[in-house]
C-alpha positions, 0 to 999 in steps of 0.5 A: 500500500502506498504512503498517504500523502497530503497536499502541503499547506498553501499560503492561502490557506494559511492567511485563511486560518490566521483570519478565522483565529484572529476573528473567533479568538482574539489572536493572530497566530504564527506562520511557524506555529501553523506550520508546527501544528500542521506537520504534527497532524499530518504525523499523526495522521500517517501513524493512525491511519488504520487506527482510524479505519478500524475505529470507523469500521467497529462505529458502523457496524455498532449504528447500522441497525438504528439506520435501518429505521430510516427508510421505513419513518422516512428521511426527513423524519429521521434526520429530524428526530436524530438532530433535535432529540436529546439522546441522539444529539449527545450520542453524535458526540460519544460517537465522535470521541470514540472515533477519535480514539477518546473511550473515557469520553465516550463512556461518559457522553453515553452516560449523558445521553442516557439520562437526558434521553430518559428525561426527555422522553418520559416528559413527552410521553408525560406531556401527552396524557395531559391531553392538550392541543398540540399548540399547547404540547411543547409548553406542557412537556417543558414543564414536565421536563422541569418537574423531572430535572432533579430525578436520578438515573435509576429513578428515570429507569422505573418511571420509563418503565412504568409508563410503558416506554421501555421494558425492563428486559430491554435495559437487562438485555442491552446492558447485559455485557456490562453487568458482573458481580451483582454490580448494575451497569450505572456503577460500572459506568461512573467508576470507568467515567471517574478514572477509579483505576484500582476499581477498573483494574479489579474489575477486569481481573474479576471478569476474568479477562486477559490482563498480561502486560508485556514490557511494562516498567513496574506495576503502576505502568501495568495497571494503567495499561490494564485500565486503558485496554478495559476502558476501551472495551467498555467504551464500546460495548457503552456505545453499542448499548446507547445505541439500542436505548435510543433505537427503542426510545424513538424508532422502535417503541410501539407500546409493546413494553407494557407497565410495571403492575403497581 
């Protein structure tokens, strides 16, 4: 395969960028420090190049099934539900930073679309049975959203559940890699979010996953590696689990969960 080459920076394109800077952050950079910084991509962009193939291609087979949903309620319709619902729009980001090699911030950005999509979609359901004309729906739903803002992550579950959104199966299911221990998925979440590497390192070991490091220095070294191999996993099994709770919130929710009996 033949080395990746790309185009030198031009001139134009360097007084493009020093107009951008200047104007949306108040500086003029250097033309040895735009230099500095474009060889340094492009170093790293040779380096991780398949990296990055192998990113996207794990990303795609992660999302393809909520695509599916795109021909059956239509493009615009989809498009529009994926730019203006909470879940989906911190879901884009969590997405981004695994594509960018960042799992801690995919974990945490899955823990934020989760919660928010929770809330989000259990005021508009809420919002509904007050049986209101439509022109009245979004006012009503922000005021149910302000009722829900101080309810917590399980409390969002239950109530979801209650109403019929979601099934409980469906959160057993989807998070069923993640759960070890008797530990439910929301502590495993926070502790991988919170960098709690003595709890991650545990963890794996308990799981009784592949933990030999080869080369490290000493055991600090080793324990970081062994946290960072982990992280990346449970970034992606995250992933793919928010992806299914967005699925089931907004494409594939056709009242079959039935409510909790009382």
């Amino acid at each position: 395969m033949s080395e990746i080459k790309n185009p030198p920076i031009s001139e134009t394109m360097i007084e493009r960028i020093k107009k951008i800077v200047e104007f949306h952050y108040g500086f003029t950079p250097k033309d040895e420090d735009i230099y500095r910084i474009d060889d340094i991509l492009r170093s790293k962009y040779a380096v991780e190049h398949d990296q990055r193939i192998i990113r996207g291609l794990v990303n795609w087979e992660i999302g393809k099934d909520i695509l599916k949903h795109r021909d059956r309620v239509g493009s615009l319709e989809f498009e529009k539900t994926w730019l203006e619902k909470t879940i989906f729009r911190y879901l884009t980001y969590a997405t981004m930073c695994y594509r960018a090699g960042i799992p801690e911030g995919t974990i945490s950005l899955c823990r934020t679309a989760l919660e928010g999509g929770l809330r989000e979609r259990l005021a508009e359901e809420l919002a509904k049975k007050e049986s209101v004309n439509a022109s009245k729906l979004p006012e009503v739903t922000w005021e149910t959203l302000e009722n829900l803002k101080e309810k917590r992550f399980n409390g969002l579950i239950q109530n979801a559940i209650d109403e019929g959104i979601i099934g409980k199966q469906d959160f057993e299911r989807v998070f069923q890699k993640l759960k070890f221990g008797g530990q439910n998925s929301r502590r495993i979440l926070d502790k991988f979010i919170h960098g709690d590497i003595v709890w991650i390192v545990n963890f794996v070991k308990n799981r009784e996953e592949d933990t030999r490091v080869v080369g490290a220095q000493d055991l600090i070294e080793e324990h970081r590696i062994i946290s960072e191999m982990s992280t990346d996993k449970i970034a992606i099994e995250v992933l793919r689990a928010t992806y299914k709770i967005a699925e089931i919130l907004y494409f594939k929710n056709d009242k079959t969960a039935k409510p909790a009996n009382p």
